[in-house]
N, C-alpha and C positions, 0 to 999 in steps of 0.2 A: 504494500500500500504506500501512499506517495500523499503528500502535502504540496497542496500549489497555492502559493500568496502572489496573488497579481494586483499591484496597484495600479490603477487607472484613471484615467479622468473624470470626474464625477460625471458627467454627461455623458458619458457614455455605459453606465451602470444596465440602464433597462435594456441598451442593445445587445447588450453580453449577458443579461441573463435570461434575457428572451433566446439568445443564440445558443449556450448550454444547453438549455431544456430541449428546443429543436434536436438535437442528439442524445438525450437522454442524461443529461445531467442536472439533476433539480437540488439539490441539498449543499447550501453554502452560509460562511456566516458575511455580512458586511460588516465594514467599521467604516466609518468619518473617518480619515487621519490628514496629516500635514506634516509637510516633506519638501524637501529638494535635491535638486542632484547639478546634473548639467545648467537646467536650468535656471537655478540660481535664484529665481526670485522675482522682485519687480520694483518697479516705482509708481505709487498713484497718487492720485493729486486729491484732497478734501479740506473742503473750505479753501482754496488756494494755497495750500500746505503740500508742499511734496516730503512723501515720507517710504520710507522701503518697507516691502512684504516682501518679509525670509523665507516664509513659509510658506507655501503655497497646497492649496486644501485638494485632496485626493478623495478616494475608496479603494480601502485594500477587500478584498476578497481571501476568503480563505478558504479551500475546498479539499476534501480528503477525499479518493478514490484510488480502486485496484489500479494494478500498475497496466493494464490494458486501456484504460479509458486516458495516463495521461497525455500521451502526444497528440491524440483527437481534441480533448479540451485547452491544448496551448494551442493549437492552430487553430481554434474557432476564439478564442480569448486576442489574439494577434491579428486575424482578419478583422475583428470587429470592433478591436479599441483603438486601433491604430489610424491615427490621421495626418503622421509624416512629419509632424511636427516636433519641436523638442518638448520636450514632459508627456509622450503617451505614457510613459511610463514603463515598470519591472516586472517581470516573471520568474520567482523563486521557488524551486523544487525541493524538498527537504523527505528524506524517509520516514515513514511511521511503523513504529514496532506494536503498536495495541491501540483497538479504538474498544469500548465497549459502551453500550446503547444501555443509560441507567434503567429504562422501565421495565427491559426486559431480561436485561444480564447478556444480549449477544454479545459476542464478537466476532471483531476484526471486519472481513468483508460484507456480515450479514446483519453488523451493528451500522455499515454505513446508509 
């Protein structure tokens, strides 16, 4: 089993999780988070006050599936957040050694 954290643009949330589920991936958690990389940031102007944003606001995704499902779901996560620009964003793969699903006591693949 396999952990993928994809952070993405926030606007682009609904089309990737509409695009998962089109292939059979429904079970994700979202977060709000705030990040930078390349992109560095910004400058915006209020009240005629120019001031920098470090941070700039994301949605990580975090999705646990068999190790089958995961190259289907970065390739439908990369088709569909991706807009060429700098800040689409990261795709992180991490292994999972146990999941278990509290109501029922499964595990591993049949707790996902």
């Amino acid at each position: 089993m396999k952990k993928i954290e994809a952070i993405i643009k926030p606007f682009k949330l609904d089309d990737v999780r509409e695009a998962l589920s089109e292939v059979g991936i429904t079970g994700m958690t979202v977060t709000e988070v705030k990040g930078f990389g390349r992109q560095k940031g910004h400058t915006e102007l209020y009240r005629g006050a120019e001031y920098m944003v470090d941070f700039l606001p994301k949605v990580k995704l975090d999705i646990v599936l068999g190790d089958d499902d995961v190259d289907r779901a970065i390739e439908v996560i990369i088709k569909t957040a991706q807009t060429g620009k700098i800040g689409d964003g990261k795709i992180f793969v991490t292994e999972v050694e146990r999941v278990v699903r509290i109501r029922t006591a499964e595990e591993d693949e049949e707790a996902i």
